[in-house]
GUZA-90692 format. One line per field, with one value per atom (N, C-alpha, C): residue number from 1; residue in one letter; chain; atom name; x, y negated, z. Coordinates in steps of 0.001 Angstrom, whole numbers, plus 500000, padded with zeros to 6 digits. Example, Ala and Ser with C-alpha at 12.3 -4.5 7.8 and 13.67 -1.06 7.14 Angstrom:
2
k [1,1,1,2,2,2]
r [A,A,A,S,S,S]
c [A,A,A,A,A,A]
a [N,CA,C,N,CA,C]
u [513190,512300,513200,512850,513670,512900]
v [505690,504500,503300,502250,501060,499970]
w [507800,507800,507800,507080,507140,507870]
// end
This chain:
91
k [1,1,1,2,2,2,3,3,3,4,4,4,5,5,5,6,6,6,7,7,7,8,8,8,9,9,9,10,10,10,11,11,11,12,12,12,13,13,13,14,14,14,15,15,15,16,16,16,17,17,17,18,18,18,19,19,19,20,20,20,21,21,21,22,22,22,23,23,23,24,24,24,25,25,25,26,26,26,27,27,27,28,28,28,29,29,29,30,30,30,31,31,31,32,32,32,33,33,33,34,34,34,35,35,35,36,36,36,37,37,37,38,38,38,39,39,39,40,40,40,41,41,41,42,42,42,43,43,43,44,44,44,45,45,45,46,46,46,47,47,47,48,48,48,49,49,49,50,50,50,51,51,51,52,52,52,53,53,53,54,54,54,55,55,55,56,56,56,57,57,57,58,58,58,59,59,59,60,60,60,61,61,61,62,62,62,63,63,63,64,64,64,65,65,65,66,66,66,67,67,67,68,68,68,69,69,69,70,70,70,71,71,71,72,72,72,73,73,73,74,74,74,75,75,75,76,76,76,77,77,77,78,78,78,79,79,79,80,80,80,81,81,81,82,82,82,83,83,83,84,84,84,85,85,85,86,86,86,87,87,87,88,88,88,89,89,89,90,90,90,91,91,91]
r [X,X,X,X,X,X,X,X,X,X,X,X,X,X,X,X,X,X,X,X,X,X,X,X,X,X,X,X,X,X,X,X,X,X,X,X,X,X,X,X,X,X,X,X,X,X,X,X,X,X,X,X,X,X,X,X,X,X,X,X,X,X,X,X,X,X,X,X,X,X,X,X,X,X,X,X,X,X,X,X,X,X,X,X,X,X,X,X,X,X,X,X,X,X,X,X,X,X,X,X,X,X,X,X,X,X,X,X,X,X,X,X,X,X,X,X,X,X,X,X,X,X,X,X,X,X,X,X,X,X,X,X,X,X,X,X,X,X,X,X,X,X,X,X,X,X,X,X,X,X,X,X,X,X,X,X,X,X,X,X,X,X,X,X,X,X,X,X,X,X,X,X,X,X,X,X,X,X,X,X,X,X,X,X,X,X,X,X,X,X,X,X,X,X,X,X,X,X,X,X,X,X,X,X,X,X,X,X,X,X,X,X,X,X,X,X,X,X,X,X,X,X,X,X,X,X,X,X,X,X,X,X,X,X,X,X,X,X,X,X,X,X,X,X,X,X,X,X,X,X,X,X,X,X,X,X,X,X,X,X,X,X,X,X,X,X,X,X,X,X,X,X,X]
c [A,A,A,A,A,A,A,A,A,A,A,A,A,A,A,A,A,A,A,A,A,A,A,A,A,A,A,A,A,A,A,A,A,A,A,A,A,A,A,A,A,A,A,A,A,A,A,A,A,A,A,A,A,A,A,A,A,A,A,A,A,A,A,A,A,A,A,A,A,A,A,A,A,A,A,A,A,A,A,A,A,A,A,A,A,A,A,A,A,A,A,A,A,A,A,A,A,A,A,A,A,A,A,A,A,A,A,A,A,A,A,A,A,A,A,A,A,A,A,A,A,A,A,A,A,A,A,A,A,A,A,A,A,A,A,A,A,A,A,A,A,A,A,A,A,A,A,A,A,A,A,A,A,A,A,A,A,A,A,A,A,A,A,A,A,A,A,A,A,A,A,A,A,A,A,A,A,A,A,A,A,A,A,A,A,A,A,A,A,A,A,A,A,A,A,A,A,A,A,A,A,A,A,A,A,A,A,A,A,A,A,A,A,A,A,A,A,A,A,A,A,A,A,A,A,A,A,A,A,A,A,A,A,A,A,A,A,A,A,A,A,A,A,A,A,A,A,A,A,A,A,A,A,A,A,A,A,A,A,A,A,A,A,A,A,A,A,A,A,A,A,A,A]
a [N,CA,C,N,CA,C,N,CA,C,N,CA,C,N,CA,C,N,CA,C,N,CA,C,N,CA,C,N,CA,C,N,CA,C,N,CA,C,N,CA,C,N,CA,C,N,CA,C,N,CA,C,N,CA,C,N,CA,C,N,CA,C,N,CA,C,N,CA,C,N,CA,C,N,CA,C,N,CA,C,N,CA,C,N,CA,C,N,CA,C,N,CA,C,N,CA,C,N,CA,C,N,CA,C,N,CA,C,N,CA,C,N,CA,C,N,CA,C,N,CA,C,N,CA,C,N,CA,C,N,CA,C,N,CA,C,N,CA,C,N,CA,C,N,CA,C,N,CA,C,N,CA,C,N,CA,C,N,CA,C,N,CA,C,N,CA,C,N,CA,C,N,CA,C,N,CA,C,N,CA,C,N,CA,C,N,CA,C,N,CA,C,N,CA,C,N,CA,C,N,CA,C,N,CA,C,N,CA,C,N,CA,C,N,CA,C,N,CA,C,N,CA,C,N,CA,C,N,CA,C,N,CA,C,N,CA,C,N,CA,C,N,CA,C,N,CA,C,N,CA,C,N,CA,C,N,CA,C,N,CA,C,N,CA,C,N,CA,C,N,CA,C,N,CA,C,N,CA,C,N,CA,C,N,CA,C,N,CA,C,N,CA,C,N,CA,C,N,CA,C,N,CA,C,N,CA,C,N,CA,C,N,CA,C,N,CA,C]
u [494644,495046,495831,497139,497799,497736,497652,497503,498769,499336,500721,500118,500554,500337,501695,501377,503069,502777,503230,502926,503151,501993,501955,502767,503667,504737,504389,503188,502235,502011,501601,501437,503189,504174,505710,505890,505627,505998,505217,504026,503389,502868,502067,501691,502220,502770,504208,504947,505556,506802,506570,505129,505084,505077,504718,504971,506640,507391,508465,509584,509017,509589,508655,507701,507457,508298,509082,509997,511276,512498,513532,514411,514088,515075,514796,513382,513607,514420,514906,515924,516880,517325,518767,518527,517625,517255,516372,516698,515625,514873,514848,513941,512849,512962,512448,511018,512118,511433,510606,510690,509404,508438,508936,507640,506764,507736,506576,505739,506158,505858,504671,504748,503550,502230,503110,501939,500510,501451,500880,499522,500287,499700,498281,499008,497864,496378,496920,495772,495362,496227,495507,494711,495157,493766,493384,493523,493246,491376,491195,490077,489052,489661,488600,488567,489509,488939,488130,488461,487793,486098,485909,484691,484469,484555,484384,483905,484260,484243,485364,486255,487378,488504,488610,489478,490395,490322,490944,492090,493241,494165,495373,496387,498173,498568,499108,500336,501476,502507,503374,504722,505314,506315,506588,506865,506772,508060,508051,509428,508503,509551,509171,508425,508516,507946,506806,506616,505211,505322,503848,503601,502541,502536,501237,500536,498937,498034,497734,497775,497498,496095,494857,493760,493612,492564,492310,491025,490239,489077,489381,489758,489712,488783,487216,486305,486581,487616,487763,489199,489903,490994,490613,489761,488766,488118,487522,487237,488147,489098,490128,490362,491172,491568,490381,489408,488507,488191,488113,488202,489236,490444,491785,492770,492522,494128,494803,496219,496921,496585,497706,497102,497182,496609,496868,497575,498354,499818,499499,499828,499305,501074,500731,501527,502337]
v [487040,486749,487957,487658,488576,488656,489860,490091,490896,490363,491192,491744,492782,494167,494712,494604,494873,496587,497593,498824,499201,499196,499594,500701,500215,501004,502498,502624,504161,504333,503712,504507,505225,504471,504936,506067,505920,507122,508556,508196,509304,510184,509546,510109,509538,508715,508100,508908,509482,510242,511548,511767,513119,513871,512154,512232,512708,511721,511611,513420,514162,515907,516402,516055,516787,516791,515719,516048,515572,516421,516133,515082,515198,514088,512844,512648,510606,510662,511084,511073,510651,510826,510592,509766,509578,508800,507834,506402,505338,505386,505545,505610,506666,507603,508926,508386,507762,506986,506186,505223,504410,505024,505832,506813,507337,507983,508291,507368,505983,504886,504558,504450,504338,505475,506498,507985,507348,507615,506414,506048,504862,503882,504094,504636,504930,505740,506743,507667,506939,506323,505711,504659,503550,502457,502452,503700,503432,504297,504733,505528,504340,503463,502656,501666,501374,500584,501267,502686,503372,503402,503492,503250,501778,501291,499394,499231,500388,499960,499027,498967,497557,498436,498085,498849,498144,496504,495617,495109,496292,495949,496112,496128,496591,496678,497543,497590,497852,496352,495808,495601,495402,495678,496109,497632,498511,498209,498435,498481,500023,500238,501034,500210,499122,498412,497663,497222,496531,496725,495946,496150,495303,494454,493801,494189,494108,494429,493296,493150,492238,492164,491648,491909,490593,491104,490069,489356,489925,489312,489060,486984,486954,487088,487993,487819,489641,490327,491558,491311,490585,490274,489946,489320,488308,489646,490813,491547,492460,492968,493968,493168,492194,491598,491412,491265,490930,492857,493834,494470,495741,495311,496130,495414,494202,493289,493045,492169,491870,490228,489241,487962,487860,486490,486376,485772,486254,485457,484201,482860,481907,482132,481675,481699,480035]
w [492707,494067,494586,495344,495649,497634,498164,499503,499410,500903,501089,502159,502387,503841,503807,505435,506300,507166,506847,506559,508401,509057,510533,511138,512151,512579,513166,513739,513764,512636,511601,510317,509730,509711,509849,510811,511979,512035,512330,511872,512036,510255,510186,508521,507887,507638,506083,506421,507663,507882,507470,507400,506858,505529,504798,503203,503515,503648,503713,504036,505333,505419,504267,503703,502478,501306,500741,500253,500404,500560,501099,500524,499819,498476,499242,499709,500070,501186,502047,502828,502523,501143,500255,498969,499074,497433,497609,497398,498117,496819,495728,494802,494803,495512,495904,496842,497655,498694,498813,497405,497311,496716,496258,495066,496176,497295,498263,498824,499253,499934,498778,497509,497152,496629,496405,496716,497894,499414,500229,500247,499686,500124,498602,497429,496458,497137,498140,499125,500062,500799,502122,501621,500509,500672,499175,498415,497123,497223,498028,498632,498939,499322,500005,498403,497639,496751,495492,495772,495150,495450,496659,497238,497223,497080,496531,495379,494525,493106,492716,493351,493149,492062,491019,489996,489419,489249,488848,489882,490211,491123,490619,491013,490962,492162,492602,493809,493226,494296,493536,495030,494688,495792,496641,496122,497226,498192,499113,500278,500722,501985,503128,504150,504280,505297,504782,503635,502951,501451,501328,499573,499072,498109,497919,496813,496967,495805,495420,493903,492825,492612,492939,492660,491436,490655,489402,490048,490941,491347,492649,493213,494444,495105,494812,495858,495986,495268,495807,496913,496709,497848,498918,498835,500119,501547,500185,500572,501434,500739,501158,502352,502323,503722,505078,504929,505857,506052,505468,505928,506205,505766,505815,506175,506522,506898,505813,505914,505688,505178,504415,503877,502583,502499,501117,501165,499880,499299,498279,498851,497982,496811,495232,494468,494013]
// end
């Protein structure tokens, strides 16, 4: 089951932006840029699936503005969303 999350515009410009003056290159390099965008998003909610025990994931389309995690277990998607937002992506 795949959940898409749409990357909160306070989260943009406050701590993503700060990945972002950490290194100068994503300014000029959109590939730079997603690497940071998923650095990210690997720290901000990879903590909590870490604390889940949830290991059976992928994050998968990164943009600057969203990204979805691939979970193999929909009762761990079920999870994430009821307590982190975003939906599920029917396929």
């Amino acid at each position: 089951m795949k959940v898409h999350m749409n990357i909160a515009s306070g989260y943009k410009r406050s701590e993503l932006n700060d990945w972002f003056f950490g290194e100068t290159s994503t300014a000029i390099d959109p590939d730079a840029r997603i690497a940071a965008v998923t650095a990210w998003i690997n720290k901000r909610y990879g903590v909590w699936l870490e604390n889940q025990k949830i290991m059976d994931f992928t994050v998968t389309d990164v943009t600057t503005d969203s990204f979805r995690i691939d979970f193999l277990h929909d009762t761990d998607a079920l999870d994430f969303v009821t307590q982190l937002g975003g939906r599920v992506v029917e396929e």
